[in-house]
N, C-alpha and C positions, 0 to 999 in steps of 0.2 A: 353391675353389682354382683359381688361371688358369693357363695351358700354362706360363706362365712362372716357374711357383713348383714346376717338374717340371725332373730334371734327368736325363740320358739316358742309360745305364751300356752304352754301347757301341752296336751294332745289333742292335737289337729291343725289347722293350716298355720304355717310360719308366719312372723309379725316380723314387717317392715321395720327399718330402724328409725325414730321418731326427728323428727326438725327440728331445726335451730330456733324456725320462725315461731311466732304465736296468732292468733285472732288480731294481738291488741295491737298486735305490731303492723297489720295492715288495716284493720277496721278503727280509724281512730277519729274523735269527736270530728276534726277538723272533715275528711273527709265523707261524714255523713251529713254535715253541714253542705258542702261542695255539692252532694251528689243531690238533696233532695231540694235545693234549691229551685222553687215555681212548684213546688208540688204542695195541691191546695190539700190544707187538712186542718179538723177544729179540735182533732183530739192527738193523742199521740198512741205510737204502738212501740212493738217490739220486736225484733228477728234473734234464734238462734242458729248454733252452728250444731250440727247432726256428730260433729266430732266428740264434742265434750258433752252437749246437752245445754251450754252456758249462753247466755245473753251476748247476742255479737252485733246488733246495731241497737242502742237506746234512742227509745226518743222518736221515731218514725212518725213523720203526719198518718194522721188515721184519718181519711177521707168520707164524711157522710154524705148522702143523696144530694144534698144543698151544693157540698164540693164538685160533686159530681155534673150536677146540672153547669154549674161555674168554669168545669173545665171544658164540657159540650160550647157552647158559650165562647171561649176563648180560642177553642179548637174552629168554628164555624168561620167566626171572624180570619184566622189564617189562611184558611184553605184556601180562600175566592183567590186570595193574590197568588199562593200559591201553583190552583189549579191553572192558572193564564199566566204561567211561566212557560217556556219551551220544554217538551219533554228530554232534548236532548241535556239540557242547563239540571234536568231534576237528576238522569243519569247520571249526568256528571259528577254528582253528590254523593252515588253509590261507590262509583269507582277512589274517590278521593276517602270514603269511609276503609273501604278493601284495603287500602295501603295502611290507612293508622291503624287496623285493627291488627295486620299483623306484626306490624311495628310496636304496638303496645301489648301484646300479648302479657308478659308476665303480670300486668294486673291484672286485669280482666280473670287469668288461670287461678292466681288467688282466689278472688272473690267467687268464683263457680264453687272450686272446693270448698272452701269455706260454707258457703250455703247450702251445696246439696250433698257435701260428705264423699261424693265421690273422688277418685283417684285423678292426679294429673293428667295424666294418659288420654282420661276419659272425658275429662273437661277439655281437652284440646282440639277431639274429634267434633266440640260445640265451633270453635274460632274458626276448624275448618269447613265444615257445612257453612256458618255464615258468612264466609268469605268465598265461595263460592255461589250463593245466590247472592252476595252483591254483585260479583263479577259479570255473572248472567242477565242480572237482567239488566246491570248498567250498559253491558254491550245489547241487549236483545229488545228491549222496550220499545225504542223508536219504532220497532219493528213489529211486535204485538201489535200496538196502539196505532200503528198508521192508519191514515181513510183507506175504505177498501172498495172497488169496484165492482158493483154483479151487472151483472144482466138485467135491462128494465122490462117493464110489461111490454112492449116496442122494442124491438129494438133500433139502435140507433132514435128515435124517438122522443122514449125514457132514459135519463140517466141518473143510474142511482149510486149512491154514496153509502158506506158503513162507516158511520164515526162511534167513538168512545170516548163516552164523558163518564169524569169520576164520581161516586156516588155522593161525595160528601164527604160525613165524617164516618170511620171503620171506626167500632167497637169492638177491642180487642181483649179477650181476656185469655192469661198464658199461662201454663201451669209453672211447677217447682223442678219437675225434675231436668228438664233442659230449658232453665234462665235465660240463656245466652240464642239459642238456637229457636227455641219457642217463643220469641218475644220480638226482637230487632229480624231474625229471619224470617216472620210472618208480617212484619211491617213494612219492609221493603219495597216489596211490588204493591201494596197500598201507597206509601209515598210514590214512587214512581210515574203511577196511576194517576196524582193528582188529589189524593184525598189527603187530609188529615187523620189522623189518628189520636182516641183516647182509650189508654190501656191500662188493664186492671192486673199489674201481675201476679202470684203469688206474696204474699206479706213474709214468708219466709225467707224468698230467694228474689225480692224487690230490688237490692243492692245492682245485681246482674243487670238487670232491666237499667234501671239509672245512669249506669257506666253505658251502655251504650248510645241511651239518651244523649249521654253529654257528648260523647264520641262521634256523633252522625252530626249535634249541632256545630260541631267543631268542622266537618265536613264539610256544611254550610247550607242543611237545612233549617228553616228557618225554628226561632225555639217554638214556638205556637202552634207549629204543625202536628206536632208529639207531646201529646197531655198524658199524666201520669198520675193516677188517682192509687191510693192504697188503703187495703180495708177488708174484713170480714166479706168473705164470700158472700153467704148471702142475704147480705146488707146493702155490698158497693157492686156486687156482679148482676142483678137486674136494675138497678140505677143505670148502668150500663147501655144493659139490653134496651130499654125503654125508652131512649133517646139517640141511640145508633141508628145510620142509614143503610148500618150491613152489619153483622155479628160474625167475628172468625173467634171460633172457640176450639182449645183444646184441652181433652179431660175427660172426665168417667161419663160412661153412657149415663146412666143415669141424671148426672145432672144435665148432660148433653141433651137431652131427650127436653128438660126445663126451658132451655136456652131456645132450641127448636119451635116450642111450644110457643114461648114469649113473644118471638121475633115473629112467627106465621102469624100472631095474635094484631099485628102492626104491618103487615104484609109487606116487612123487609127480608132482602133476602139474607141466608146463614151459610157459613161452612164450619161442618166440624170433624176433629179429627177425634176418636174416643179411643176404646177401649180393646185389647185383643187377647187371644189367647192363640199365639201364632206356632204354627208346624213346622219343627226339622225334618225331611225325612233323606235316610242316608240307603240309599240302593247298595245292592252286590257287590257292585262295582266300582263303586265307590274308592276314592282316595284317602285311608283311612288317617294317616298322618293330617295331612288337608281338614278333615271333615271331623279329627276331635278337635284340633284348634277352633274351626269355625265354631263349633260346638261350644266352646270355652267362651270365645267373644261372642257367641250371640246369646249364649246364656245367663253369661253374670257381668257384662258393661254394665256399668253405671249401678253395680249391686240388684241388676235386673230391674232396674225401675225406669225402663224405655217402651215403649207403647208397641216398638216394633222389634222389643226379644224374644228368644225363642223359649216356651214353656212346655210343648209337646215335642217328643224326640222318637220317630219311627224309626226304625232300625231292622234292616230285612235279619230274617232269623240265624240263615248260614255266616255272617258276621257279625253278630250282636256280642257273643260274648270277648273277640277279641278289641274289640271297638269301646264296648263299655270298662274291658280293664284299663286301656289304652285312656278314656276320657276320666275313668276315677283316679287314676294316680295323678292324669294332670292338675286336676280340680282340688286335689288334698294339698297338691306342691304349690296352691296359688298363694301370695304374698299379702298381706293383709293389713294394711295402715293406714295413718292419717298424714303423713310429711306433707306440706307442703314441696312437694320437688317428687320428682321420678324416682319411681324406683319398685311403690305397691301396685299390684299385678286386680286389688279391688277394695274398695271401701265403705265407705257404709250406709245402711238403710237412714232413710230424712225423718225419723223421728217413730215417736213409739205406738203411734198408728199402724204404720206400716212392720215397727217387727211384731205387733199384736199380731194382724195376717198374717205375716208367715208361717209365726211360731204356730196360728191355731191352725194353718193349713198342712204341718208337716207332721204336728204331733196327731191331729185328727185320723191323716192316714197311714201312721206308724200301727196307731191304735188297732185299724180295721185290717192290716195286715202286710202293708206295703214294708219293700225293706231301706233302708240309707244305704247306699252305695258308698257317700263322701257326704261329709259334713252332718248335717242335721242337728246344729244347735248355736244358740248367742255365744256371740263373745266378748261381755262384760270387760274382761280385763285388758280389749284397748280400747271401745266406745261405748256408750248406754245404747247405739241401737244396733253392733255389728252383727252380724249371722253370715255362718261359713256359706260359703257355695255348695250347694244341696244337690246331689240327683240323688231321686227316687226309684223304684224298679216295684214291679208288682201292684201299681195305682187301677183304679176300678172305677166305673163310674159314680158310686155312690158317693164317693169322696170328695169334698170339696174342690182340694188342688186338681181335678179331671176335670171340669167344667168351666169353675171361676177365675176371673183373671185375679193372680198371685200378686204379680209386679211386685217380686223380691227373686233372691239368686235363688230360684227351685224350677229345677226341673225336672219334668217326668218322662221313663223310658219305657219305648211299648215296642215290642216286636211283630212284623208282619213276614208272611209268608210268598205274598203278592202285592205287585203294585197296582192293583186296583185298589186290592183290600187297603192300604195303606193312602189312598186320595179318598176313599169314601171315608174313613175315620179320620182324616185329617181335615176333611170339610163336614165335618159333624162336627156343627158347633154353630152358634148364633153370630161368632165373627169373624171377619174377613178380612185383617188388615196385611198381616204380612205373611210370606211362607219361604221356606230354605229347601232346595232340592241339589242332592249331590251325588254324582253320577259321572265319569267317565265319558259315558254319550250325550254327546254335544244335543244331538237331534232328540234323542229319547226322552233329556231333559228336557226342552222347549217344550215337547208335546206332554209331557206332563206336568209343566206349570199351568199350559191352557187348559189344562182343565181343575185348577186348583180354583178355589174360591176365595178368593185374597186380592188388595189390591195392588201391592208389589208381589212380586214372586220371585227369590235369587237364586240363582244355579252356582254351584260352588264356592258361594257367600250366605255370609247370614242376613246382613242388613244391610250395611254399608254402600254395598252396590248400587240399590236401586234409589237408596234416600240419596245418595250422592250423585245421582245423572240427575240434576236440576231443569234438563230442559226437557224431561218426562214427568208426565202426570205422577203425584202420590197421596195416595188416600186409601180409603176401608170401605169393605161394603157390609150390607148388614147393620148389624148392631156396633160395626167398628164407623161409621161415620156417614158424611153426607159432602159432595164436593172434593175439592182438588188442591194441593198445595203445590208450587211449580211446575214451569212449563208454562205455555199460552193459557189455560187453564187453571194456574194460578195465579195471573195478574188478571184476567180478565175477569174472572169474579167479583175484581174491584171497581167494575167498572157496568155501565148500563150502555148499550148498543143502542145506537140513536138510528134511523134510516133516514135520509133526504132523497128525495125522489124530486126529478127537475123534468116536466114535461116541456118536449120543444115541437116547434111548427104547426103540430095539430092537436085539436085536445082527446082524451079516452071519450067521444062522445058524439052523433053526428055532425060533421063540419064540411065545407063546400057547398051547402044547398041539400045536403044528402037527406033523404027519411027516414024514419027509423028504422026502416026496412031493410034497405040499401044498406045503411051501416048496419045491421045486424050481418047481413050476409057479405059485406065486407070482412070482417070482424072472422065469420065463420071460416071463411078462405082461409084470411090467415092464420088463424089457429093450425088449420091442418097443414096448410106450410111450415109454421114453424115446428109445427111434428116432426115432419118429413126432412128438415134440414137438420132433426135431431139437437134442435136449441134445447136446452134445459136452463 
């Protein structure tokens, strides 16, 4: 696309040139029929699209607690067969999903945009993250789950086994802003695992969830494995909680903190991934071409409403100001539309909740004295909830946008002098999900990611790196969550570790004629032998 195929909706960021396609063109009775078929509901609801503000699925089962219990139920009856299938046969379901999803890509791309207003671009990076945890763990599962050999109380004697059975049925519920990635990517290593799943996704961006549904059972998971309940939060999200044998929840601490509460209440276990208010910080020596890019994508993907972009922007003092001219002309020059197709650089806020936040979080600290470097205002004239890509300069703690998490395109820039000063202010803060370091030295960076308090940490990335090595650990600490999503760590949360322990020849207990004497001071020998042979 060349400047001139950009046309400019007033003063401030360029506007994309609009599509051929519409809603109705992809969203149509026929396939909402397709898509929600087996999904129990006694009332009906509704989805829009963040583009226009207009009704883009009618008609939606709206599932009550009754439905809910119905699809626990339906869900339970599945599993058994399922779980006592081979895990390499459940694998194999991953990897044949891998191939149709990106075979079928252009729908699925649709329907993200569609429901969360974001840019193609950015719904793409959803097909790719899930197509790489199916990859993962359709190759790696056998391997997770296998029985494991330790060491018995004897050895040679005792032998003991680690198996892993699946819990049941997961209770999933997945937020709006990644459909695609937060829903069928979080279910995967729960199928794999052997459980069934009943998932509660966003009523907004439900469509997403669905297409995948149908997509995995086309793979040739069984339909009953994957129940799909839709409904008011929270109406259908503790019906949920309440009958789940595991809770993977993603979303605002606060309700997080609900879910936590419920599930301890039932003494099932949870993971959850919440909230962040996560740190760039860009050293000396920094690669400044590099690091306003990364700046760009990790500050306004998905119109900043990703759990793991960046809201804090450290910036050592002898480069700030050629760094920050450097990231505001980028940020002014970004493209801003709704096309279905490539071409907008960002798109829009998922409704007028969310531009409430921003708008109060940038006008609040205009107010107190910060200034707009780029952007700082809606932009009505291509969507009801656009807002330009925002950095701020001059933000203070009393200000909302320094503390609270935004999750909109705003970002805030602070200058340090040192990089202590700059890890102590960037773990000031109640959360710890993600953080960006950019730097030159390879080593310098390492050592001051370990000392970051975050649960990924990128070096010359903003995000992408670390959510995308799937067979590492990723989560938040603090108030940013609880648990692990991929890696052995994320499948095995799905699962309960059984131990069998098989005593042979003699028992733990006097045998041969022995006293209890005798075996006590047998017993004591050998303990300090197997000291001494450095058994563990």
């Amino acid at each position: 696309m060349t400047d001139s195929h950009i046309t400019q909706g007033g003063a401030g960021n360029p506007v994309a040139p609009e599509g051929t396609r519409t809603a109705a063109d992809v969203v149509t009775p026929e396939l909402i029929t397709r898509l929600t078929r087996g999904v129990g509901g006694s009332g009906t609801t509704v989805s829009h699209t963040p583009f226009t503000g207009e009704v883009l699925a009618a008609a939606l089962p709206e599932s009550t607690p009754e439905d809910v219990a119905t699809a626990f139920e339906n869900a339970r009856a599945a599993q058994r067969a399922w779980a006592a299938t081979p895990v390499r046969r459940r694998a194999a379901v991953l990897l044949r999903f891998h191939d149709l999803l990106l075979r079928r890509q252009p729908e699925i791309l649709d329907l993200i945009q569609l429901e969360t207003g974001k840019t193609r671009l950015h719904a793409q990076e959803e097909i790719q993250g899930v197509a790489i945890v199916a990859r993962h763990y359709g190759r790696k599962a056998v391997a997770y789950l296998r029985p494991k050999g330790h060491l018995g109380a004897v050895p040679t004697l005792t032998k003991v086994t680690e198996l892993r059975q699946p819990r049941g049925v997961v209770g999933l519920i997945a937020p709006w802003n990644y459909p695609l990635q937060l829903s069928v990517g979080d279910a995967i290593p729960a199928f794999v695992a052997g459980n069934a799943v009943v998932m509660k996704p966003d009523t907004e961006t439900a469509l997403s969830a669905l297409w995948a549904r149908e997509l995995m059972v086309e793979a040739g998971l069984p339909a009953g494995v994957w129940q799909v309940v839709i409904g008011d939060g929270p109406v259908v999200g503790p019906a949920v909680v309440e009958r789940a044998d595991y809770v993977a929840f993603t979303g605002s601490t606060r309700t997080g903190r609900e879910v936590a509460q419920a599930a301890a209440a039932r003494l099932v276990g949870c993971s959850l991934e919440l909230g962040g208010k996560n740190a760039m910080l860009v050293l000396r020596d920094a690669d400044l071409a590099r690091a306003v890019d990364g700046a760009v994508r990790g500050s306004f993907a998905s119109a900043g409403q990703l759990c793991i972009s960046m809201e804090r922007l450290y910036v050592h003092e002898s480069i700030a100001d050629d760094f920050l001219e450097r990231f505001a002309a980028r940020t002014k020059a970004m493209r801003l539309g709704t096309a279905l197709a490539y071409g907008a650089e960002m798109g829009s806020l998922v409704s007028e909740r969310q531009l409430e936040t921003v708008t109060r979080h940038v006008d609040e600290a205009v107010s107190k004295g910060a200034t707009v470097l780029a952007g700082g205002r809606a932009r009505p004239d291509i969507g009801p909830y656009f807002y330009e890509p925002t950095i701020l300069d001059g933000v203070e703690s009393p200000m909302a946008v320094c503390t609270e998490e935004t999750f909109g395109p705003v970002v805030s820039v602070y200058r340090f002098r040192d990089e202590g000063e700059a890890i102590e202010r960037a773990n000031a803060t109640s959360y710890g999900l993600n953080a960006s370091v950019w730097t030159k030295d390879a080593r310098r960076g390492r050592a001051i990611a370990g000392r970051l308090r975050a649960g990924t940490v990128n070096l010359n990335e903003s995000y992408a790196a670390a959510f995308g090595s799937v067979a590492s650990p990723m989560g938040g600490m603090g108030d940013s969550g609880l648990g692990r999503r991929h890696g052995s760590e994320g499948i095995l949360r799905f699962t309960e570790s059984q131990t069998v322990a098989q005593q042979r020849l003699m028992p733990l207990g006097p045998a041969f004629g022995m006293t209890d004497e005798k075996y006590a001071d047998f017993m004591t020998r050998s303990l300090r032998a197997l000291k001494a042979l450095r058994l563990r």
